[in-house]
C-alpha positions as CSV (number, residue, x, y, z in Angstrom):
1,X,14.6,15.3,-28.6
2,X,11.6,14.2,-26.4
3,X,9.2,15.2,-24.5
4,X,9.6,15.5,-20.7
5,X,7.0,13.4,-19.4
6,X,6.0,15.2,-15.8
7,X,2.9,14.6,-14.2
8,X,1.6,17.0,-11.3
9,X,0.3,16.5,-8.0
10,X,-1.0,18.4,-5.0
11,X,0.8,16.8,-2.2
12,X,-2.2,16.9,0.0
13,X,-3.4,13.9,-2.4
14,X,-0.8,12.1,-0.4
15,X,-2.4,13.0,2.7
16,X,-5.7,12.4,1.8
17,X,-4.6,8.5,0.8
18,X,-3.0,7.7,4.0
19,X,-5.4,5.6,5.5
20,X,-7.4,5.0,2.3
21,X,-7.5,0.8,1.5
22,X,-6.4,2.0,-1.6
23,X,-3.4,3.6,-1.0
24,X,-1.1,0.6,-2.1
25,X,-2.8,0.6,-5.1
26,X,-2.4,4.1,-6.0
27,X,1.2,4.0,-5.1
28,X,2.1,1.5,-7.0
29,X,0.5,3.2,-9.9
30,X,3.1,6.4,-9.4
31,X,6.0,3.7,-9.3
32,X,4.6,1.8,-12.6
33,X,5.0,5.4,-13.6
34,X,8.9,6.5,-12.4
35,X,9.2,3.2,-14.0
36,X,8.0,4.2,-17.8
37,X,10.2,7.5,-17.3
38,X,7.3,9.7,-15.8
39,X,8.7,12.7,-13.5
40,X,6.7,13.5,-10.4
41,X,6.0,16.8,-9.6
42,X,4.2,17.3,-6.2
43,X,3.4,20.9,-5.4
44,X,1.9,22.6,-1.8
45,X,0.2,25.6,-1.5
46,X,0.8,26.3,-5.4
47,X,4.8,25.8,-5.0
48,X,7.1,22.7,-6.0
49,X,7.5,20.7,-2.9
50,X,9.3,18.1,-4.8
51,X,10.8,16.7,-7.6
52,X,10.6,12.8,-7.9
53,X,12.6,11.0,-10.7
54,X,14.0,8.2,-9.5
55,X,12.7,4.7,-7.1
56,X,15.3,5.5,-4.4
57,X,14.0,8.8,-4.0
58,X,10.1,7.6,-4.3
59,X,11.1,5.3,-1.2
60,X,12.0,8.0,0.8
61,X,9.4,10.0,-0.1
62,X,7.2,7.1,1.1
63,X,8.7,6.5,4.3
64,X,8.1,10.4,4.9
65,X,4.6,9.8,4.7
66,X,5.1,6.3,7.1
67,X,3.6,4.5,3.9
């Protein structure tokens, strides 16, 4: 069996990259990763706000964000 491979984040990170020039750059770093298999964890406040596993549900996640 293998490994889950899950990777945290604090959501605010998302926040905090909205109007950063390098925000297309980052993203496209945490879809290289959905791509290899990666689960995205992103918490708030120290509790799961969601669960990423798949591109359609990154997208949506992006467009909650307007990025």
């Amino acid at each position: 069996m293998h490994p889950v491979k899950k990777i945290q984040f604090e959501i605010a990170t998302i926040h905090d990259m909205a109007y950063n020039p390098h925000v297309d750059k980052y993203l496209k770093v945490l879809e290289d990763l959905i791509k290899d298999g990666y689960i995205l964890v992103f918490y708030m406040d120290g509790e799961v706000s969601t669960t990423i596993r798949d591109l359609k549900h990154f997208s949506n996640f992006k467009k909650s964000f307007n990025l």
